[in-house]
C-alpha positions in Angstrom: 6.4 15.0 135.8 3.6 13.3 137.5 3.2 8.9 137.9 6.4 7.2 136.5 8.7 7.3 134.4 11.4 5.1 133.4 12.8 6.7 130.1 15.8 8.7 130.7 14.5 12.9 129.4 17.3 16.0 129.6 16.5 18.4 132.1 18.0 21.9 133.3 19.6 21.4 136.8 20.7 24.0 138.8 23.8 22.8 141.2 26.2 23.6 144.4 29.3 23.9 143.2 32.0 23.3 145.5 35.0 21.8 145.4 34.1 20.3 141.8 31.7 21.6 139.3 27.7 20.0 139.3 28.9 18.7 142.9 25.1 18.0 143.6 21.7 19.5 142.5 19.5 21.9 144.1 16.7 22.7 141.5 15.4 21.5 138.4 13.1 22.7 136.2 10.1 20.6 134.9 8.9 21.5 131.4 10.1 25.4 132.7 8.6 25.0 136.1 11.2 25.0 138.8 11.3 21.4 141.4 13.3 22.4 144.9 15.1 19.7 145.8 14.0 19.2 149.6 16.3 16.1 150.2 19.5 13.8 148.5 18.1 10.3 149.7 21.3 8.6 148.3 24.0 9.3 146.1 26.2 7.3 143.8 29.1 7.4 141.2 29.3 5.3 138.1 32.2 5.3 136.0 30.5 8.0 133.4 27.8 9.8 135.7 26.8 11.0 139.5 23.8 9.8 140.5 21.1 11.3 143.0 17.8 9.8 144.3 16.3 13.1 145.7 13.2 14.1 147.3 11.4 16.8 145.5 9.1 20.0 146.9 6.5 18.3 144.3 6.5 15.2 147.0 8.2 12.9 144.3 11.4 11.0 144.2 13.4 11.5 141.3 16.8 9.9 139.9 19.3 12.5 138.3 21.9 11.4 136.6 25.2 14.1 135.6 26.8 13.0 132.9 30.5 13.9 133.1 31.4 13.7 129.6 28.7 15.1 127.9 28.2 17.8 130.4 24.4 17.0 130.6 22.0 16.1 132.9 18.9 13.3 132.9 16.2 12.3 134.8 15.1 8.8 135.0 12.4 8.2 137.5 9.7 9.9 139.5 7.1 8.5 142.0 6.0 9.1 145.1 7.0 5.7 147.0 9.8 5.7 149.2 13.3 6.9 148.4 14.9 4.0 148.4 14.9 2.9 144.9 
């Protein structure tokens, strides 16, 4: 994924689990290309998803999004300004 991107696309993530499953994400893969997450910037729970802002090995931020109920994960945004989106 290179610029921006606001449209929400399904993506493979590859989590710790710890005390609950898809506790936070480590990996992803990019059109089969694996990102290393390098750093969770911030992290937040809505009533149907976790949410991560993450800083990626690719030098992009990116929004994941874990939806509980469907079991599936999403990626909303990624750009290389600052985390704090």
């Amino acid at each position: 994924m290179t610029g921006m991107s606001t449209q929400k696309k399904s993506v493979r993530v590859e989590c710790y689990a710890g005390a609950r499953a898809e506790e936070y994400p480590w990996r992803f893969y990019d059109e089969q290309c694996p990102v290393e997450v390098s750093r969770i910037v911030k992290r937040w729970q809505t009533p149907d998803c976790r949410c991560f802002r993450i800083l990626a090995d690719d030098g992009f931020y990116y929004t994941l999004e874990y939806e509980q109920l469907a079991d599936q994960w999403k990626i909303t945004t990624a750009d290389k300004q600052s985390g704090s989106r």
